[in-house]
N, CA, C and O atoms as a printed pandas DataFrame, in Angstrom:
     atom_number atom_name residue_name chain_id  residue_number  x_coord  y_coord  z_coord
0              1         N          UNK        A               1   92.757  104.365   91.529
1              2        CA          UNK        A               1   92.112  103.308   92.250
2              3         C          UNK        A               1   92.697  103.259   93.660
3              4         O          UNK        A               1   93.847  102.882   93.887
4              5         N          UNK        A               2   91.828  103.667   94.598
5              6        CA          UNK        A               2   92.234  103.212   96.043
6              7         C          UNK        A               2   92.517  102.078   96.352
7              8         O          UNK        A               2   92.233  101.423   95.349
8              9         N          UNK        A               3   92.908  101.396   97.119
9             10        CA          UNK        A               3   92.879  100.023   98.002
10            11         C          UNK        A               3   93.210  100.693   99.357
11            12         O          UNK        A               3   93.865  101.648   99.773
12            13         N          UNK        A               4   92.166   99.379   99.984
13            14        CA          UNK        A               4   91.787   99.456  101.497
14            15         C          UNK        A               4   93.131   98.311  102.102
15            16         O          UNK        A               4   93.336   97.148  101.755
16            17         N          UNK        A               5   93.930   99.209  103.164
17            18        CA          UNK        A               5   95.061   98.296  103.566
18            19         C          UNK        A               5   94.380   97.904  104.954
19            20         O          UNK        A               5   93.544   98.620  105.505
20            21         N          UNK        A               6   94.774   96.847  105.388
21            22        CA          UNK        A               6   94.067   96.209  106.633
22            23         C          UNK        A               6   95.277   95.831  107.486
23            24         O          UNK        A               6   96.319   95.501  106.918
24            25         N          UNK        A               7   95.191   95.862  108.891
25            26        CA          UNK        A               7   96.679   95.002  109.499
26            27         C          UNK        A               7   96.058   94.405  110.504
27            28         O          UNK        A               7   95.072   94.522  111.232
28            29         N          UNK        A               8   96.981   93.718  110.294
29            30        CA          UNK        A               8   96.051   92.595  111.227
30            31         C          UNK        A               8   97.357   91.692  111.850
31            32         O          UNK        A               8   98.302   91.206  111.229
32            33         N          UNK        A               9   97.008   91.641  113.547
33            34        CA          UNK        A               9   98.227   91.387  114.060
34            35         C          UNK        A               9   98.422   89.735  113.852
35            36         O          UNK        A               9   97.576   88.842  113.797
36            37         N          UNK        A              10   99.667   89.702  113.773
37            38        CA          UNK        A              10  100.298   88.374  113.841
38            39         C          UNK        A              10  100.682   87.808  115.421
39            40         O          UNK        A              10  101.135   88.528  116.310
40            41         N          UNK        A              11  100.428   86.546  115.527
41            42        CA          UNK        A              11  100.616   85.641  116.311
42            43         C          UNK        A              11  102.281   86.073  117.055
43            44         O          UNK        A              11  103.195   85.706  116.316
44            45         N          UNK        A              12  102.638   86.596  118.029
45            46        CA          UNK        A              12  104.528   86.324  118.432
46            47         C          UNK        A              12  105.078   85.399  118.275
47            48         O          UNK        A              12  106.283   85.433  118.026
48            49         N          UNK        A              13  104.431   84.309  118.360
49            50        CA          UNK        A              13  104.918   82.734  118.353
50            51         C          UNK        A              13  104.862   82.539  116.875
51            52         O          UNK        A              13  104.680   81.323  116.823
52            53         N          UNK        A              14  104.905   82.980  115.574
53            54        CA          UNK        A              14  104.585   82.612  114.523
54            55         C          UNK        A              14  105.911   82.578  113.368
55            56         O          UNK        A              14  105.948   81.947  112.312
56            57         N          UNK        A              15  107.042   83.547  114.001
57            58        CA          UNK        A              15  108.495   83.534  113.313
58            59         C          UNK        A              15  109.353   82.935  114.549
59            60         O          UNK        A              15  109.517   83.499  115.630
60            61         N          UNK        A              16  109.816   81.794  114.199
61            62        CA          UNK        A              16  110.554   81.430  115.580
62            63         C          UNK        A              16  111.981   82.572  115.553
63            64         O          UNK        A              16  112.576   83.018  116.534
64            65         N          UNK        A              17  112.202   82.786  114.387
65            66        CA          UNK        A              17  113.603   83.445  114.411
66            67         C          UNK        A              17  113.398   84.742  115.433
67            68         O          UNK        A              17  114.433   85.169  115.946
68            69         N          UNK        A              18  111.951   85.508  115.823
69            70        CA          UNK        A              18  112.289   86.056  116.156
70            71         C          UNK        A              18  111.649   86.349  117.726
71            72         O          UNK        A              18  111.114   87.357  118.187
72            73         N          UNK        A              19  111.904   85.208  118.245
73            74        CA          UNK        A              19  111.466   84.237  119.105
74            75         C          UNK        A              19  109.848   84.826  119.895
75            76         O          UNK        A              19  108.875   85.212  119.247
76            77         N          UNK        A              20  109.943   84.741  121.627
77            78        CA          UNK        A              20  108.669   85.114  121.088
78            79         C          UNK        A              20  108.306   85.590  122.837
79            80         O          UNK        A              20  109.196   85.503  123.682
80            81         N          UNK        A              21  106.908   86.080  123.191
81            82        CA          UNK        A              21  107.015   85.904  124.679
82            83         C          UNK        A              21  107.736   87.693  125.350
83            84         O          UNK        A              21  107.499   88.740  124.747
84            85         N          UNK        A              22  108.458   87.638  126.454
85            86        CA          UNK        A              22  109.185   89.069  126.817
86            87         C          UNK        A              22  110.099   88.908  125.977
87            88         O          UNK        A              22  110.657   89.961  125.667
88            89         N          UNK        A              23  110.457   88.041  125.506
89            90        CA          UNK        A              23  112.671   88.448  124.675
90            91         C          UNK        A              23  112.518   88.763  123.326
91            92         O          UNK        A              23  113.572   88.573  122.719
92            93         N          UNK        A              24  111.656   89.150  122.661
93            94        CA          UNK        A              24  111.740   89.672  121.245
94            95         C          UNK        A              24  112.947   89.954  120.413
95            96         O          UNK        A              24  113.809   90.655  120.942
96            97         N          UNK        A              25  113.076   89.683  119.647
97            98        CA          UNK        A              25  114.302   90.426  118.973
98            99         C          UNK        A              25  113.919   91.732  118.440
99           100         O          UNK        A              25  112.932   92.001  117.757
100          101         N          UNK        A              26  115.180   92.774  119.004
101          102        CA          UNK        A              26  115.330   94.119  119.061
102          103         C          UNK        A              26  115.017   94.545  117.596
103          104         O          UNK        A              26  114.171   95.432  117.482
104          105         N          UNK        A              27  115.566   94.052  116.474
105          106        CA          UNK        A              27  115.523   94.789  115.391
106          107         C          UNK        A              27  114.554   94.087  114.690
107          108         O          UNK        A              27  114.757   94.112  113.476
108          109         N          UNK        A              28  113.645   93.517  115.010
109          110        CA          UNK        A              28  112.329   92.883  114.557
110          111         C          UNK        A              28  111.543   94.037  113.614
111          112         O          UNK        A              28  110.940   93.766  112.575
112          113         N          UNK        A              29  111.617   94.775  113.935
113          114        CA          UNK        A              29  110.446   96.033  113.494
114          115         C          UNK        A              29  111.314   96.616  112.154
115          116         O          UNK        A              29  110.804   97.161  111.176
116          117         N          UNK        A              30  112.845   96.343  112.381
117          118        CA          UNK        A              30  113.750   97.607  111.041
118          119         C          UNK        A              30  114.019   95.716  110.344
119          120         O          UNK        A              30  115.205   95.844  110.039
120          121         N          UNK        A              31  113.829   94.899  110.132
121          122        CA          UNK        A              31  113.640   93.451  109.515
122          123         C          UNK        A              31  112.672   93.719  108.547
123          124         O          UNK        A              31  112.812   93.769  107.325
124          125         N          UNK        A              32  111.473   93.919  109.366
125          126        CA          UNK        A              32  110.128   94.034  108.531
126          127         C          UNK        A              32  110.248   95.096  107.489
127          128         O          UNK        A              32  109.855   94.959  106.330
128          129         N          UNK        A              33  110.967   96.443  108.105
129          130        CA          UNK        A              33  110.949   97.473  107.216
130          131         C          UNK        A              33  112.166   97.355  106.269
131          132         O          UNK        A              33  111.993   98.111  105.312
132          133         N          UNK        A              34  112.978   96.887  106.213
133          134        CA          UNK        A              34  113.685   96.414  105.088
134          135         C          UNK        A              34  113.453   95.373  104.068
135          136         O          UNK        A              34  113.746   95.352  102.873
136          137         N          UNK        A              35  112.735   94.337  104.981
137          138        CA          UNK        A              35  112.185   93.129  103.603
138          139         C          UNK        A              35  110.707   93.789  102.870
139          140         O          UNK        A              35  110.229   93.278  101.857
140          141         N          UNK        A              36  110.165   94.844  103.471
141          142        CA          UNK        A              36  109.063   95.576  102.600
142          143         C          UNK        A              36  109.590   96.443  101.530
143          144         O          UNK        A              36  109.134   96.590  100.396
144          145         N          UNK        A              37  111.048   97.220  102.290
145          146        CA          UNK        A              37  111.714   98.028  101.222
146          147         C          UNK        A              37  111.902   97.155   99.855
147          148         O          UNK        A              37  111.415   97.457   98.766
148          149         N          UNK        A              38  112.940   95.680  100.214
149          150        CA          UNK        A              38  113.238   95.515   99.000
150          151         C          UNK        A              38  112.485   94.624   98.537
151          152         O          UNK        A              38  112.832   94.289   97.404
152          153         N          UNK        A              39  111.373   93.955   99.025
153          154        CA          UNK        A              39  110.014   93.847   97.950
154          155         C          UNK        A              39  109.252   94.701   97.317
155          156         O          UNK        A              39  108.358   94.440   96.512
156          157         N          UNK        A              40  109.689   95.946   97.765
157          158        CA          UNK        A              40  108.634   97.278   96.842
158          159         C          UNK        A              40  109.392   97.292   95.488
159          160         O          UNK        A              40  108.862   97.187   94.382
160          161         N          UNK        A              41  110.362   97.400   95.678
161          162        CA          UNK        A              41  111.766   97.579   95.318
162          163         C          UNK        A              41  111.716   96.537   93.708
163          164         O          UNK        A              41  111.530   96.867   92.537
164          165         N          UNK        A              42  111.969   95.251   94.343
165          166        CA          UNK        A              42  111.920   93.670   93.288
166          167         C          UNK        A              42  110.270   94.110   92.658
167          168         O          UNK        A              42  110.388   94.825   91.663
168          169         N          UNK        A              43  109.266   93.919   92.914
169          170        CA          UNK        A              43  108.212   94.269   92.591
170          171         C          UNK        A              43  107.824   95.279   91.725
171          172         O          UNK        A              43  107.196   94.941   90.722
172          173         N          UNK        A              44  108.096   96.580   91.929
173          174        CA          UNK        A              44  108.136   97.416   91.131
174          175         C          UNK        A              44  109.027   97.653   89.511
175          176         O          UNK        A              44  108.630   98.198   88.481
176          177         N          UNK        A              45  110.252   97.042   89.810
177          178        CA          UNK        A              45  111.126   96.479   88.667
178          179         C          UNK        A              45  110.636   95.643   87.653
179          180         O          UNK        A              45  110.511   95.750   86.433
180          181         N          UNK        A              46  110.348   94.621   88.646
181          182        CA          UNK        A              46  110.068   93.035   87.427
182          183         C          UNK        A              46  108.075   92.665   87.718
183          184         O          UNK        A              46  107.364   93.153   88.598
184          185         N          UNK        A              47  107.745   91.841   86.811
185          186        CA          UNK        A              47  106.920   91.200   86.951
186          187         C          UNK        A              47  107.248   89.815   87.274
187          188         O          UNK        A              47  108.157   89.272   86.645
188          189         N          UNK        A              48  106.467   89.033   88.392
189          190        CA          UNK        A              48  107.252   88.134   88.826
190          191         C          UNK        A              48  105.400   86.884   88.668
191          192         O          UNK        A              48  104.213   87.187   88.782
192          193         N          UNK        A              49  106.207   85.365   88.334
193          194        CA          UNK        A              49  105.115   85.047   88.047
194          195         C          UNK        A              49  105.796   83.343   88.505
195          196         O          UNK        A              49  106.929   82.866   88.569
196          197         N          UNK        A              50  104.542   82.880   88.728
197          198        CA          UNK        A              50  104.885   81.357   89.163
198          199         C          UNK        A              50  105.063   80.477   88.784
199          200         O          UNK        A              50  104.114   80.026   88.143
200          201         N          UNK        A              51  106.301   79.595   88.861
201          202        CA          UNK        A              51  106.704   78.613   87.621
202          203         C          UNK        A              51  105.867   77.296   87.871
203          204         O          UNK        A              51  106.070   76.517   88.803
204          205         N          UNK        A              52  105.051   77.186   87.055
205          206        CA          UNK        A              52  103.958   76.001   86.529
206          207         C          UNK        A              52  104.651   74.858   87.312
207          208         O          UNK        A              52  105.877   74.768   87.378
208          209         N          UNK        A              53  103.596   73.787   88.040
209          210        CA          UNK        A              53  104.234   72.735   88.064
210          211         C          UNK        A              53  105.475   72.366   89.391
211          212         O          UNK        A              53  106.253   71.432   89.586
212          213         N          UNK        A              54  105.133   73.705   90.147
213          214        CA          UNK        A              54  106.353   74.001   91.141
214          215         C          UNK        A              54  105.371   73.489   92.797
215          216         O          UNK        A              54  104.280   74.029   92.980
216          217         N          UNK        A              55  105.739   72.778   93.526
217          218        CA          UNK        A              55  104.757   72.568   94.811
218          219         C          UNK        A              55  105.655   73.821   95.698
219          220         O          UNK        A              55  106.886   73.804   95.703
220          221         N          UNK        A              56  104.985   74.715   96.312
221          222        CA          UNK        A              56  106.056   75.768   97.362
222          223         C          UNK        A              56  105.669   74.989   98.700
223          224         O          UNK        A              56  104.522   74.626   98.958
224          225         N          UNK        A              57  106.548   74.823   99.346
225          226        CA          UNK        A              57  105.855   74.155  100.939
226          227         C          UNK        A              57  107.381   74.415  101.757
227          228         O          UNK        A              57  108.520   74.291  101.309
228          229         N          UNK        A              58  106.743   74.974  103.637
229          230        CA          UNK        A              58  107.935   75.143  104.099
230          231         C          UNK        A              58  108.686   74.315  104.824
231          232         O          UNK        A              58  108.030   73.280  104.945
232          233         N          UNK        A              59  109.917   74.194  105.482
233          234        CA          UNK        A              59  110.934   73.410  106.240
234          235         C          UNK        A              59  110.609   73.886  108.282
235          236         O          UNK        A              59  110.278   74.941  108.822
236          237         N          UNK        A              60  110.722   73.379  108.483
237          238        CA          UNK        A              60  111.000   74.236  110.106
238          239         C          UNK        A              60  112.062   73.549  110.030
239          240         O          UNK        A              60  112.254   72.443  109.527
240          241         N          UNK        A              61  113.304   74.829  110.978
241          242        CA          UNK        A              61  114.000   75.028  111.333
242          243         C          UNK        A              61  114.080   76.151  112.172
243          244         O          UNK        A              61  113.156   76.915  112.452
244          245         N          UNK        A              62  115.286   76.203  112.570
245          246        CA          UNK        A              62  115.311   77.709  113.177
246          247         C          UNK        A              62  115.389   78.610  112.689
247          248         O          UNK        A              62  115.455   79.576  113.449
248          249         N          UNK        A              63  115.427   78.866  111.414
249          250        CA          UNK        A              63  115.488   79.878  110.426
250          251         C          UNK        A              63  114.092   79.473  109.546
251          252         O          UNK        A              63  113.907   78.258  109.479
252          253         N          UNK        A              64  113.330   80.115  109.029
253          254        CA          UNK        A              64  112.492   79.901  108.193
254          255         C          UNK        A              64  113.409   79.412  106.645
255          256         O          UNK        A              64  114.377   80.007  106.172
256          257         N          UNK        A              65  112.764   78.213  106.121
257          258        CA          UNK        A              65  113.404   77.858  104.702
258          259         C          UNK        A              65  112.205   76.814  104.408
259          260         O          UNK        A              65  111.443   76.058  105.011
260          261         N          UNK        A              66  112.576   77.330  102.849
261          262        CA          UNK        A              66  111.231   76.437  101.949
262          263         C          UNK        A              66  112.085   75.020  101.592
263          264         O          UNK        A              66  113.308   75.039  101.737
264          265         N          UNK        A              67  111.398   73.767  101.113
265          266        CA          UNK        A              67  112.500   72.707  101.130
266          267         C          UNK        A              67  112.422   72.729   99.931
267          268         O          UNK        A              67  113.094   71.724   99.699
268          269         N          UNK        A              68  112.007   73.235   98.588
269          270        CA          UNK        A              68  112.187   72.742   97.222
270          271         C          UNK        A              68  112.333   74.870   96.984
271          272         O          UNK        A              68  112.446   75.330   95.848
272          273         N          UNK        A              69  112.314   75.354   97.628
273          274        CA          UNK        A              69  113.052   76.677   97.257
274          275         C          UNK        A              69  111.798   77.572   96.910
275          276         O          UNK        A              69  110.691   77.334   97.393
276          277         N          UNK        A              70  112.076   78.763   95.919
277          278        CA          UNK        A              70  110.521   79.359   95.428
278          279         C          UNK        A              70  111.232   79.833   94.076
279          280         O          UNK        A              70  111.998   80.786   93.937
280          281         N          UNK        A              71  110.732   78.823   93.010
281          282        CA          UNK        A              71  110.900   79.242   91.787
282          283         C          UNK        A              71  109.928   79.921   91.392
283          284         O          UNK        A              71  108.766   79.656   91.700
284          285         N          UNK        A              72  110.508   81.536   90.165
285          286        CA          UNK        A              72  109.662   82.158   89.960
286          287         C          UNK        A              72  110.329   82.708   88.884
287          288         O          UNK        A              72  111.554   82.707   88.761
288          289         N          UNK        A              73  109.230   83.359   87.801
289          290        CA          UNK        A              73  109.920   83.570   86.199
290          291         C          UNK        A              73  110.109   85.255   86.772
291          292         O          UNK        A              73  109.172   85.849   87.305
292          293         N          UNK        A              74  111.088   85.704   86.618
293          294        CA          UNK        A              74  111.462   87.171   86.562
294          295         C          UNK        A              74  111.586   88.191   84.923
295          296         O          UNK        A              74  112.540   87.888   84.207
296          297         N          UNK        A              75  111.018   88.872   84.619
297          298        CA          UNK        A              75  110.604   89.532   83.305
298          299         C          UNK        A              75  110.537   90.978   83.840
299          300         O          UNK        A              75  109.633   91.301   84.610
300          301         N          UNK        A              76  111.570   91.930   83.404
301          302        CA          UNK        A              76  111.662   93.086   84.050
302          303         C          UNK        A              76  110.421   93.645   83.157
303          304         O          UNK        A              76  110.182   93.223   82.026
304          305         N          UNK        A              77  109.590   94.747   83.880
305          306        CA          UNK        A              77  108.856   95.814   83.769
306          307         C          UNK        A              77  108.997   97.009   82.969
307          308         O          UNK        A              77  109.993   97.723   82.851
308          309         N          UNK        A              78  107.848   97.125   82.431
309          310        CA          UNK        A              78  107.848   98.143   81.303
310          311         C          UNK        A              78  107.557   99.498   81.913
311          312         O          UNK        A              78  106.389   99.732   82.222
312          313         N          UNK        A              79  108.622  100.551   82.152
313          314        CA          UNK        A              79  108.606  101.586   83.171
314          315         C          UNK        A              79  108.384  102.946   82.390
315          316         O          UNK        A              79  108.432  104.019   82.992
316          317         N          UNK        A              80  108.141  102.869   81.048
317          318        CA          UNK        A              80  108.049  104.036   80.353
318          319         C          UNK        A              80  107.055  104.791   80.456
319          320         O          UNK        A              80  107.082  105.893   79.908
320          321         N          UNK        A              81  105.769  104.300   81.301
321          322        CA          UNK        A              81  104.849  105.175   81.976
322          323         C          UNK        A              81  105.099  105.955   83.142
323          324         O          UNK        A              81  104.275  106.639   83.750
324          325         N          UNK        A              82  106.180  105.811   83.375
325          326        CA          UNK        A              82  106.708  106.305   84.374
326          327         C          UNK        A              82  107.999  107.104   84.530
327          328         O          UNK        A              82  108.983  106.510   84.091
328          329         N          UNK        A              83  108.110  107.683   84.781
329          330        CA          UNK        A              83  109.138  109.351   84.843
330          331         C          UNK        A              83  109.785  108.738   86.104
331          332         O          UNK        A              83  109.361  109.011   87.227
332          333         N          UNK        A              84  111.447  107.397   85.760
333          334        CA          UNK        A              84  111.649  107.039   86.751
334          335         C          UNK        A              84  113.445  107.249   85.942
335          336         O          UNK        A              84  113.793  107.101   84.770
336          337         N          UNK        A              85  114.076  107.556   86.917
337          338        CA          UNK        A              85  115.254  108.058   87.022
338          339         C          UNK        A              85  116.161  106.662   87.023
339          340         O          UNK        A              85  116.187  105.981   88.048
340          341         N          UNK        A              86  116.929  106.247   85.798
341          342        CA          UNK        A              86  117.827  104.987   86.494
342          343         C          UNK        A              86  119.337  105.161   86.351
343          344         O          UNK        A              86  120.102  104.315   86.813
């Protein structure tokens, strides 16, 4: 099964952390490519699923943070279809 990936640019002004305008932060681009690494990463391991009953909503600050957190049921993955080395 294919899937069609789409990108679609984001706003500069939309992560304050990584501010916005000419002063960008330098390692903005190896950020992205590490929090994709280790969501491929968590993702591929576990099945991850949403705990019932949970409101997710975020905080501003200068750091991005959720104010009641992100609860989520973690149930590792059944990998025996797969020829994976651990």
């Amino acid at each position: 099964m294919l899937m069609k990936q789409v990108e679609r640019h984001e706003d500069g002004y939309k992560y304050a952390t990584f501010n916005g305008g000419s002063r960008i932060c330098i390692a903005k681009y190896l950020t992205y490519l590490e929090m994709k690494s280790v969501a491929s990463v968590i993702l591929f391991h576990y099945d991850l699923s949403h705990v019932s009953d949970h409101q997710v909503t975020s905080k501003l600050s200068f750091t991005m943070l959720m104010k009641n957190d992100l609860k989520v049921n973690l149930n590792r993955s059944d990998l025996s279809d797969f020829d994976v080395i651990n």
